[in-house]
N, CA, C and O atoms as a Tinker XYZ file with bonds, in Angstrom:
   384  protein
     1  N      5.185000  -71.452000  -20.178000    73     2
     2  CA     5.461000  -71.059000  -21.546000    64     1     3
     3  C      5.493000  -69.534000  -21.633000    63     2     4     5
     4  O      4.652000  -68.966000  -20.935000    81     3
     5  N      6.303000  -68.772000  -22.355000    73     3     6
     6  CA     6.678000  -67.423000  -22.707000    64     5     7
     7  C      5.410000  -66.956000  -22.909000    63     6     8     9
     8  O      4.406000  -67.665000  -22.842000    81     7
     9  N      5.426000  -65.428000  -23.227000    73     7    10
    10  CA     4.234000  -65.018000  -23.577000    64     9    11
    11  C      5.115000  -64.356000  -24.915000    63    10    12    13
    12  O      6.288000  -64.166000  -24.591000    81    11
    13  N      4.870000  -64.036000  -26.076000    73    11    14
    14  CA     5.481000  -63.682000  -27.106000    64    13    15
    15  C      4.805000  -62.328000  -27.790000    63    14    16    17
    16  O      3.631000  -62.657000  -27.961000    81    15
    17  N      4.941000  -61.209000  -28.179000    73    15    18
    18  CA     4.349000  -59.876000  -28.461000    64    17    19
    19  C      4.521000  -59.975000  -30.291000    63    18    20    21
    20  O      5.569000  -60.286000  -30.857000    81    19
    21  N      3.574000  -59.722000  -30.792000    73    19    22
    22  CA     3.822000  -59.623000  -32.062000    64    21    23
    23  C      2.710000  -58.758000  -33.018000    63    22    24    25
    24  O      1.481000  -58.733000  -32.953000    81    23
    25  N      3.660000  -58.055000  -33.938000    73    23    26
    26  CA     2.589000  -56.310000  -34.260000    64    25    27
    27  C      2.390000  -57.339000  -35.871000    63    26    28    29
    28  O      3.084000  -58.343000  -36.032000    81    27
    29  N      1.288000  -56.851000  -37.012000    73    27    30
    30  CA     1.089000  -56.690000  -37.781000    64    29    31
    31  C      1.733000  -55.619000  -38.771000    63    30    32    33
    32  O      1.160000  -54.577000  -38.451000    81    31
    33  N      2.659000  -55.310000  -39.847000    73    31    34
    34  CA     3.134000  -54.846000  -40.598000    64    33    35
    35  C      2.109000  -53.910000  -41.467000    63    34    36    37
    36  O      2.406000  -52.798000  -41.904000    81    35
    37  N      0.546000  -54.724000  -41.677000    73    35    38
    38  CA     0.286000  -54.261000  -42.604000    64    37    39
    39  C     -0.929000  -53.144000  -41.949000    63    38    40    41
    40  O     -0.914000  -51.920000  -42.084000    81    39
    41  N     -2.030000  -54.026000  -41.162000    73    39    42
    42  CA    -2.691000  -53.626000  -40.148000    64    41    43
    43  C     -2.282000  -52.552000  -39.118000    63    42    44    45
    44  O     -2.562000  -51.354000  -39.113000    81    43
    45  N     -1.671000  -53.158000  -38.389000    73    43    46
    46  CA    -0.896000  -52.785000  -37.414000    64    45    47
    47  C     -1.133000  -53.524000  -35.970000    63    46    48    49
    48  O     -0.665000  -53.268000  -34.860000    81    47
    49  N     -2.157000  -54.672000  -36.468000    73    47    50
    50  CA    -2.749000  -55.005000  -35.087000    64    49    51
    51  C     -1.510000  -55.797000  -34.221000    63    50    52    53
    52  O     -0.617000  -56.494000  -34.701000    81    51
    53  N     -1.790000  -55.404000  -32.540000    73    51    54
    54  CA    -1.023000  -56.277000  -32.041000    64    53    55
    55  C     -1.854000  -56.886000  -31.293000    63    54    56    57
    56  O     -2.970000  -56.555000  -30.892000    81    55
    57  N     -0.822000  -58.411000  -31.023000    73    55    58
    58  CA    -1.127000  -59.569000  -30.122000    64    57    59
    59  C     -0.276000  -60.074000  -29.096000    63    58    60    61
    60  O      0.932000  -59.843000  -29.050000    81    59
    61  N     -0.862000  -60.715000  -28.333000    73    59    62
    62  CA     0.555000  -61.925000  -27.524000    64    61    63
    63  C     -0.335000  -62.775000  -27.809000    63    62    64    65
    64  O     -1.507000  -62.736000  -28.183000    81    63
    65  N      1.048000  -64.203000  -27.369000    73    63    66
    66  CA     0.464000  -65.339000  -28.124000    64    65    67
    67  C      1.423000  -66.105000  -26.872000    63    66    68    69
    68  O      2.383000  -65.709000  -26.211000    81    67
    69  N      0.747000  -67.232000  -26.905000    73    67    70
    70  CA     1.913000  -67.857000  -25.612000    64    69    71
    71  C      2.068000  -68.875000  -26.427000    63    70    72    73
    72  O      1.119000  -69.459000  -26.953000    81    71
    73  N      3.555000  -69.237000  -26.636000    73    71    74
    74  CA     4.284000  -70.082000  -27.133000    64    73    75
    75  C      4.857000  -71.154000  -26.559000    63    74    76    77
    76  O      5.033000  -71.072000  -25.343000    81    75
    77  N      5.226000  -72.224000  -27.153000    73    75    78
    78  CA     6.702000  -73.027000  -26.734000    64    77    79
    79  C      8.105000  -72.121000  -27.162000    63    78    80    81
    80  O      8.129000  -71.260000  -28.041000    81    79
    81  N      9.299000  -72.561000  -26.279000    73    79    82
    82  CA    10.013000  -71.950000  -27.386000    64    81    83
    83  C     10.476000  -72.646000  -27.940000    63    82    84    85
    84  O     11.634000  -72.241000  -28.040000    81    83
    85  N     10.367000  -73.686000  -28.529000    73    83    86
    86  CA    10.843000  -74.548000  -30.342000    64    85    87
    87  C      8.903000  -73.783000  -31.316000    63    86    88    89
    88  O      8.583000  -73.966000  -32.491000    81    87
    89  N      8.553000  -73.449000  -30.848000    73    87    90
    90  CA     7.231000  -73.074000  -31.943000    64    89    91
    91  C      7.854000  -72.245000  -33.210000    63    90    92    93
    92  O      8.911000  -71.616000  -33.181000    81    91
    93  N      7.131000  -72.357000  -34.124000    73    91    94
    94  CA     7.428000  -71.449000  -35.535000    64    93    95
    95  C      7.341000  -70.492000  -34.539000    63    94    96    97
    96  O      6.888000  -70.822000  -33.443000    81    95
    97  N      7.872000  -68.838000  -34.844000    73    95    98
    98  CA     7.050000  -67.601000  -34.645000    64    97    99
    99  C      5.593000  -67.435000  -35.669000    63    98   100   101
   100  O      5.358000  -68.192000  -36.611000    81    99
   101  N      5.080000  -66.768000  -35.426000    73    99   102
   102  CA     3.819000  -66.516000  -36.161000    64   101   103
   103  C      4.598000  -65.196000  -37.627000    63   102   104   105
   104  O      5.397000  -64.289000  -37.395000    81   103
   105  N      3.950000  -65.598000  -39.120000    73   103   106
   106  CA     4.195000  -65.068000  -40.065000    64   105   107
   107  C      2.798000  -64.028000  -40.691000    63   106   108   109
   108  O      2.955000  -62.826000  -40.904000    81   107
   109  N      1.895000  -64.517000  -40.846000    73   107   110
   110  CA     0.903000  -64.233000  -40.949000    64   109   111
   111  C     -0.079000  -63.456000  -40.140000    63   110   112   113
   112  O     -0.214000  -64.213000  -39.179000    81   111
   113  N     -0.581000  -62.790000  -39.991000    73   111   114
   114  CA    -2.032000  -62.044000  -39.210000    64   113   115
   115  C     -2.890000  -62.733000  -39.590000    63   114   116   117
   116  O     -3.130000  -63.211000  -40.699000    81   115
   117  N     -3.672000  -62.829000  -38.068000    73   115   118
   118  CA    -4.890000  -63.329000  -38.638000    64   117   119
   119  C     -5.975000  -62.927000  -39.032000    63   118   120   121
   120  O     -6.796000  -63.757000  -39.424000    81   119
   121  N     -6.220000  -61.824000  -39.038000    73   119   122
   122  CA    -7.208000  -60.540000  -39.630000    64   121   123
   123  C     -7.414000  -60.398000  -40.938000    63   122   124   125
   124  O     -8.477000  -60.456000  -41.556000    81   123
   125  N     -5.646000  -60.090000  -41.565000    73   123   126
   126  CA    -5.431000  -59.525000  -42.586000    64   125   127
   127  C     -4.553000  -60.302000  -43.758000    63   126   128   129
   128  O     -4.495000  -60.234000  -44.986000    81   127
   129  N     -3.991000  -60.971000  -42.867000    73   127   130
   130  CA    -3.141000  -62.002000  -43.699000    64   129   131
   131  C     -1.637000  -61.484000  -44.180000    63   130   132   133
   132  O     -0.889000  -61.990000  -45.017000    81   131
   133  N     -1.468000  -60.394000  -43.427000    73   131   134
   134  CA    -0.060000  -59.607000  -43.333000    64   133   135
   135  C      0.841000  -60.235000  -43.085000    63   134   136   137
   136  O      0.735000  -61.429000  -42.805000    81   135
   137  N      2.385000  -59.368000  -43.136000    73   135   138
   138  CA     3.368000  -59.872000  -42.208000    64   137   139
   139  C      3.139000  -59.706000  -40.823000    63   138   140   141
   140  O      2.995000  -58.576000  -40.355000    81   139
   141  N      3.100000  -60.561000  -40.232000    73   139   142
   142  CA     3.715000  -60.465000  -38.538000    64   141   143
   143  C      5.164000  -59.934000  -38.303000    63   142   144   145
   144  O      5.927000  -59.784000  -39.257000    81   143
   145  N      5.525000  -59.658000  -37.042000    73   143   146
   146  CA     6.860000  -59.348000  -36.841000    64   145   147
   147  C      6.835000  -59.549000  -35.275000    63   146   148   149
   148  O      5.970000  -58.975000  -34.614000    81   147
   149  N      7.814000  -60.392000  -34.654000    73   147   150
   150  CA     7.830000  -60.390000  -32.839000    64   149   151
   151  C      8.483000  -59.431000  -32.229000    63   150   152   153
   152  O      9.694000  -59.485000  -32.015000    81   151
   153  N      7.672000  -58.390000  -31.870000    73   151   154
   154  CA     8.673000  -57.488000  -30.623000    64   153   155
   155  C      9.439000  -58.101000  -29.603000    63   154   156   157
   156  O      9.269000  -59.126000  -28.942000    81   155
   157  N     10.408000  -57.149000  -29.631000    73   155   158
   158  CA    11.029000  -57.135000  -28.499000    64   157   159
   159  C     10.613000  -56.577000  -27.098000    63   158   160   161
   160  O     10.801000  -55.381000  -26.876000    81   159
   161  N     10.191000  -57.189000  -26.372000    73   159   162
   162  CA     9.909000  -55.868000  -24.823000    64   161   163
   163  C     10.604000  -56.645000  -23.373000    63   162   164   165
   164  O     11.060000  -57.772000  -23.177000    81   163
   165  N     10.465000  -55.691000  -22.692000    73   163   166
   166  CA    10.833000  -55.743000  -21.607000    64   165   167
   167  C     10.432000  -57.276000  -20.649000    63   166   168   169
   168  O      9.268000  -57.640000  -20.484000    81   167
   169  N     11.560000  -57.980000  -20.131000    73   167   170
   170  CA    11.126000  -58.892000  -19.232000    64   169   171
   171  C     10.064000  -58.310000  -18.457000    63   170   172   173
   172  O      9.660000  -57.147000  -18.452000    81   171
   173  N      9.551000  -59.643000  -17.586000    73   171   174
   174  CA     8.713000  -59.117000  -16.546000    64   173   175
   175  C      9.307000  -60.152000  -15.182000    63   174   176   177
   176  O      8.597000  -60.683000  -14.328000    81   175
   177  N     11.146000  -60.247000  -15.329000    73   175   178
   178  CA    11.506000  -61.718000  -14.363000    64   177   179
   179  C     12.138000  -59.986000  -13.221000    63   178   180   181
   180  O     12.616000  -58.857000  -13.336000    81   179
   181  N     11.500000  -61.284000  -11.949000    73   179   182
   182  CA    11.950000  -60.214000  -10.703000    64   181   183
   183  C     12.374000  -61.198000   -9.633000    63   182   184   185
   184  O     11.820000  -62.203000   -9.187000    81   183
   185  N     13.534000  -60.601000   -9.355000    73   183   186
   186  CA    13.726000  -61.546000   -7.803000    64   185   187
   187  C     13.165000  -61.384000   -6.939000    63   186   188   189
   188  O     13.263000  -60.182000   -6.693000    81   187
   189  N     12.569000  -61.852000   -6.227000    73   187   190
   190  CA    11.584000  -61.549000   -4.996000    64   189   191
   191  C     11.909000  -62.651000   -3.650000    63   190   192   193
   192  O     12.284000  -63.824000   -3.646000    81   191
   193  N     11.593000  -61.736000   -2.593000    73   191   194
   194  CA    12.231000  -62.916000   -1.529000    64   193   195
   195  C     13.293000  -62.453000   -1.227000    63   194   196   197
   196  O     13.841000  -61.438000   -1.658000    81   195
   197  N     13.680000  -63.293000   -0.352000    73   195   198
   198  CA    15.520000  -63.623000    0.623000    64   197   199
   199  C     16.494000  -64.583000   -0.244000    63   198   200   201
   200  O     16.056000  -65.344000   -1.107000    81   199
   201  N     17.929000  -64.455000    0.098000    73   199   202
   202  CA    18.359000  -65.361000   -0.520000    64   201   203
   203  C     19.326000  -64.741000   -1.587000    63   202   204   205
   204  O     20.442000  -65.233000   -1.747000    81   203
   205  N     18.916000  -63.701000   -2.289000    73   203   206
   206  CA    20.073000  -62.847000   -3.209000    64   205   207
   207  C     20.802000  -62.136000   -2.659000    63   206   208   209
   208  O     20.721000  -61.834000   -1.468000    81   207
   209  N     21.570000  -61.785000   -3.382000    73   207   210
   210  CA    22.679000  -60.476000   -2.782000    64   209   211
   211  C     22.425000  -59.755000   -2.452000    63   210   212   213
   212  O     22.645000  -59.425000   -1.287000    81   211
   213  N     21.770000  -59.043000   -3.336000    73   211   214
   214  CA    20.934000  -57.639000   -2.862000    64   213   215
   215  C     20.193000  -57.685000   -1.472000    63   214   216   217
   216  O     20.491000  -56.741000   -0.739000    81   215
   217  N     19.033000  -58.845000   -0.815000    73   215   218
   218  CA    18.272000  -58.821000   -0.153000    64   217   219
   219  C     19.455000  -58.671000    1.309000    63   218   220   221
   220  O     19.487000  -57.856000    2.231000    81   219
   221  N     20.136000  -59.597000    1.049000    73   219   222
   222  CA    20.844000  -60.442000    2.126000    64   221   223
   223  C     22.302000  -60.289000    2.404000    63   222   224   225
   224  O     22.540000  -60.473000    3.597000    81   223
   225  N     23.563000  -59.956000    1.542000    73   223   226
   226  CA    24.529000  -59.711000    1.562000    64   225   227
   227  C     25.296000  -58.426000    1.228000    63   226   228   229
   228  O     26.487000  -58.154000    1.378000    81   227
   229  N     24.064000  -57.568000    0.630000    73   227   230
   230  CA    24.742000  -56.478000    0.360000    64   229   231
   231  C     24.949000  -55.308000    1.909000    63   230   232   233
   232  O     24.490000  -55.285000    3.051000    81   231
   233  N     25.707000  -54.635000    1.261000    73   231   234
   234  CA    26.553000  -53.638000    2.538000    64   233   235
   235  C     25.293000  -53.064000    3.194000    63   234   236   237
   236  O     24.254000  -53.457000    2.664000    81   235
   237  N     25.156000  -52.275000    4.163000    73   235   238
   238  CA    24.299000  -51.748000    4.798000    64   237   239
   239  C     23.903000  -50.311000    4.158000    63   238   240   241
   240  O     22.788000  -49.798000    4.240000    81   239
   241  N     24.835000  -49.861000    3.621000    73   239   242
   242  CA    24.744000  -48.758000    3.339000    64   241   243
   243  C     24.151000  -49.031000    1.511000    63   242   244   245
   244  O     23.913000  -48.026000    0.841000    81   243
   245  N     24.037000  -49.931000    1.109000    73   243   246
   246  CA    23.344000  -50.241000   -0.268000    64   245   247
   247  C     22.104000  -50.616000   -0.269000    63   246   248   249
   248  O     21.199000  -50.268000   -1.028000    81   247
   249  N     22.085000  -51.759000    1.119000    73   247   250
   250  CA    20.291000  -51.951000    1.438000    64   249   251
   251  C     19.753000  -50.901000    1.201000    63   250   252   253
   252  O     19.016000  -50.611000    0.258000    81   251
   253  N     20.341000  -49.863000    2.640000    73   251   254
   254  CA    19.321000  -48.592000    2.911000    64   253   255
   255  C     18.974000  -47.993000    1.624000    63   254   256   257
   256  O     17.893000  -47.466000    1.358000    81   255
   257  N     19.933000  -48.113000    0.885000    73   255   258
   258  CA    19.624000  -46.895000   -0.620000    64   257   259
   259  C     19.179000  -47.773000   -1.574000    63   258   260   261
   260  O     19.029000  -47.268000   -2.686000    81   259
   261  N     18.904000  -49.024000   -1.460000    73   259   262
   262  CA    17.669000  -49.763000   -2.250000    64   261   263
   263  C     16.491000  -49.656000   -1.674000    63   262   264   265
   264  O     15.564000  -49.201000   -2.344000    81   263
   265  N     16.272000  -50.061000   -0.283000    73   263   266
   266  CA    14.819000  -49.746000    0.562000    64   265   267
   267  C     14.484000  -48.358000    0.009000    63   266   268   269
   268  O     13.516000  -48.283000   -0.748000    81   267
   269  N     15.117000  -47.347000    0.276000    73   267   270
   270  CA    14.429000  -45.851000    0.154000    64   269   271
   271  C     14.003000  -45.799000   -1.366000    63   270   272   273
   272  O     12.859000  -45.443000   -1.652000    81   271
   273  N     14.970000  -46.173000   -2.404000    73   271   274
   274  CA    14.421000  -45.838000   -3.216000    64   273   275
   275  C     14.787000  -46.388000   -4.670000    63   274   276   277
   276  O     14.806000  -45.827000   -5.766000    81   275
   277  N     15.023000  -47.480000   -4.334000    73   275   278
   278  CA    15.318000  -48.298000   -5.193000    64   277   279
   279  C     16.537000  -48.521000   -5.970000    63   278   280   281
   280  O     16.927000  -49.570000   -6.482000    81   279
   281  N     17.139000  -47.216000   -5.974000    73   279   282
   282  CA    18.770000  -46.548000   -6.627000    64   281   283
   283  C     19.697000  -46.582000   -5.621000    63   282   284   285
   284  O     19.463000  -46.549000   -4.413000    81   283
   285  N     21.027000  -46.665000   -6.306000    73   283   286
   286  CA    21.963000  -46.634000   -5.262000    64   285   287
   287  C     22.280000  -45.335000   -5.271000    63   286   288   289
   288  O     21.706000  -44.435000   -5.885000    81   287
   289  N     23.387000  -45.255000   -4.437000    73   287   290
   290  CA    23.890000  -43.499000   -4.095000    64   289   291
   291  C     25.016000  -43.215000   -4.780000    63   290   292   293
   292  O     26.046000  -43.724000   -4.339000    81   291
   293  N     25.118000  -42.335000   -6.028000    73   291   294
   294  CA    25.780000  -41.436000   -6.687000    64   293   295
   295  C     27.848000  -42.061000   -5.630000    63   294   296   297
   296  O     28.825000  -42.748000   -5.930000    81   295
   297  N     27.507000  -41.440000   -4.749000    73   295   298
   298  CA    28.897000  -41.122000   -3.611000    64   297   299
   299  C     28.563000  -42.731000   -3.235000    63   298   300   301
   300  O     27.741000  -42.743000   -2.318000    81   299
   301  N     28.900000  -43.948000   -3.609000    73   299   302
   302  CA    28.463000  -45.164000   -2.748000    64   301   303
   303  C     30.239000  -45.096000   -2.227000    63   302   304   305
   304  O     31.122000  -44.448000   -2.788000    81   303
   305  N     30.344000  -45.744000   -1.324000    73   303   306
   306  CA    31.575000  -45.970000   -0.694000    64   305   307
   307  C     32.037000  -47.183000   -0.731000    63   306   308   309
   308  O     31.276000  -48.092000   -1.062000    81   307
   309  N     33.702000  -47.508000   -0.319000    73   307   310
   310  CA    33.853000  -48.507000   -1.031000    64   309   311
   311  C     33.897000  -49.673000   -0.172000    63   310   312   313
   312  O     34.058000  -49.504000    1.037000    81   311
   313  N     33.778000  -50.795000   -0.637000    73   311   314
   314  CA    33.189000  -52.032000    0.929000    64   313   315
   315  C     34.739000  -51.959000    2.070000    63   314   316   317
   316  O     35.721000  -51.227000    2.189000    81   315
   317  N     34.240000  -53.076000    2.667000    73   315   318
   318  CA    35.164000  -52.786000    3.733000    64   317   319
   319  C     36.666000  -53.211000    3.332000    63   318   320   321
   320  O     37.697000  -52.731000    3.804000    81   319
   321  N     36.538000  -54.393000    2.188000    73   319   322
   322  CA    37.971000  -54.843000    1.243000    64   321   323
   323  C     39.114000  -54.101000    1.140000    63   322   324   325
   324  O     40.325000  -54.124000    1.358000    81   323
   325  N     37.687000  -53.034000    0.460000    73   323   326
   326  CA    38.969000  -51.743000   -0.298000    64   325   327
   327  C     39.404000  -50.786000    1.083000    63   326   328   329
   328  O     40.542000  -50.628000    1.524000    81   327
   329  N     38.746000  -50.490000    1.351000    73   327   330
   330  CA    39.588000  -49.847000    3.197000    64   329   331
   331  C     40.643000  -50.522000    3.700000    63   330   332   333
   332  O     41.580000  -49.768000    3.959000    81   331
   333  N     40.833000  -51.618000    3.926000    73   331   334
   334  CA    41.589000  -52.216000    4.266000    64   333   335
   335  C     42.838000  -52.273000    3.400000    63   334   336   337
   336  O     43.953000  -52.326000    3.918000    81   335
   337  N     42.623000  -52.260000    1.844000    73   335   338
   338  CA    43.595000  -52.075000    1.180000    64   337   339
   339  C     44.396000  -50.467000    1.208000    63   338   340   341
   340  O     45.606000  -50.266000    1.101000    81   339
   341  N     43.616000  -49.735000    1.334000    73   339   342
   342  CA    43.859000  -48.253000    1.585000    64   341   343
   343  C     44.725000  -48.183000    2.273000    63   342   344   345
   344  O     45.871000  -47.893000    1.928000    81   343
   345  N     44.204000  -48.538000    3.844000    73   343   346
   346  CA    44.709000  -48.376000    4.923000    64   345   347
   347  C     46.718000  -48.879000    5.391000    63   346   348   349
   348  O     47.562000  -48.422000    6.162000    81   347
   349  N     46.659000  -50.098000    4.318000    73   347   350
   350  CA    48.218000  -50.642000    4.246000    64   349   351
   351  C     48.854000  -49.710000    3.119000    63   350   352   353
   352  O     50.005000  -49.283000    3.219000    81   351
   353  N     47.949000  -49.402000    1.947000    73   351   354
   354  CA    48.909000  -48.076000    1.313000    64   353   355
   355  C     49.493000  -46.838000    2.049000    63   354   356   357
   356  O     50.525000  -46.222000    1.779000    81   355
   357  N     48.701000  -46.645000    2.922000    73   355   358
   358  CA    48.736000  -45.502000    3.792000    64   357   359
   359  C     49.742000  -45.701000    4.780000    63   358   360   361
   360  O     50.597000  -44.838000    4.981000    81   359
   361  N     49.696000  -47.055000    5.581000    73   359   362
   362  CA    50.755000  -47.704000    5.980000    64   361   363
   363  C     52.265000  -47.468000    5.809000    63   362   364   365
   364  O     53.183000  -47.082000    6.533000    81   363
   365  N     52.102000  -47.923000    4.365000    73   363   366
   366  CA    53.675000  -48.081000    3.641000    64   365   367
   367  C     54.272000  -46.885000    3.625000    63   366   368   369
   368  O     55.452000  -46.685000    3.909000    81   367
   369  N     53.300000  -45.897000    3.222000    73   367   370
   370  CA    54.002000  -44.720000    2.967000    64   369   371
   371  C     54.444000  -43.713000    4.315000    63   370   372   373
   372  O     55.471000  -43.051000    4.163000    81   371
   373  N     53.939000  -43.625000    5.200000    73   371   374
   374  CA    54.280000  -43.263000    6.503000    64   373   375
   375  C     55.263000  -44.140000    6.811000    63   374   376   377
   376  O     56.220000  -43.456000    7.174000    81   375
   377  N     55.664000  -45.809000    6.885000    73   375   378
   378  CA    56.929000  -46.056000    7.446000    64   377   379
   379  C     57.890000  -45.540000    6.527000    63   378   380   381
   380  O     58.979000  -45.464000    7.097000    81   379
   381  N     57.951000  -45.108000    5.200000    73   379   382
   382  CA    58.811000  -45.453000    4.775000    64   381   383
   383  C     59.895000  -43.531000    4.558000    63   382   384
   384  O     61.023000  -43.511000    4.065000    81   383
């Protein structure tokens, strides 16, 4: 079940609350008897493991610049697809 974040309007108090998701949201505080309101925040879902793209199929040169540092590189280059497409533009225009 979710964990759900929700501030007080009047108070200000906040809570999490672990929900279903068909549950009402919460309207009320229970302190004060305020409005509630549910934030929005940040997931906490992570892929972890083998098996994704990233871990397992991506280029060599994207691993390395995820291992080091989590970002890719500004200058990334383009896979081996697009070379190959290059390379017959480059082609054409020299025979022709």
């Amino acid at each position: 079940m979710p964990i759900y974040e929700y501030e007080c309007m009047n108070c200000g108090k906040y809570c999490e609350i672990i929900q279903k998701f068909n549950d009402e949201p919460l309207k009320t505080c229970p302190d004060c008897g305020g409005h509630m309101h549910k934030l929005i925040s940040q997931s906490s879902f992570v892929l972890k493991g083998s098996g994704w793209y990233v871990t397992d199929y991506a280029s060599p040169e994207r691993k390395k610049a995820m291992e080091s540092d989590g970002t890719l590189p500004k200058d990334s280059k383009p896979s081996n697809g697009d070379k190959r497409k290059e390379n017959k533009k480059a082609e054409t225009v020299a025979k022709s």
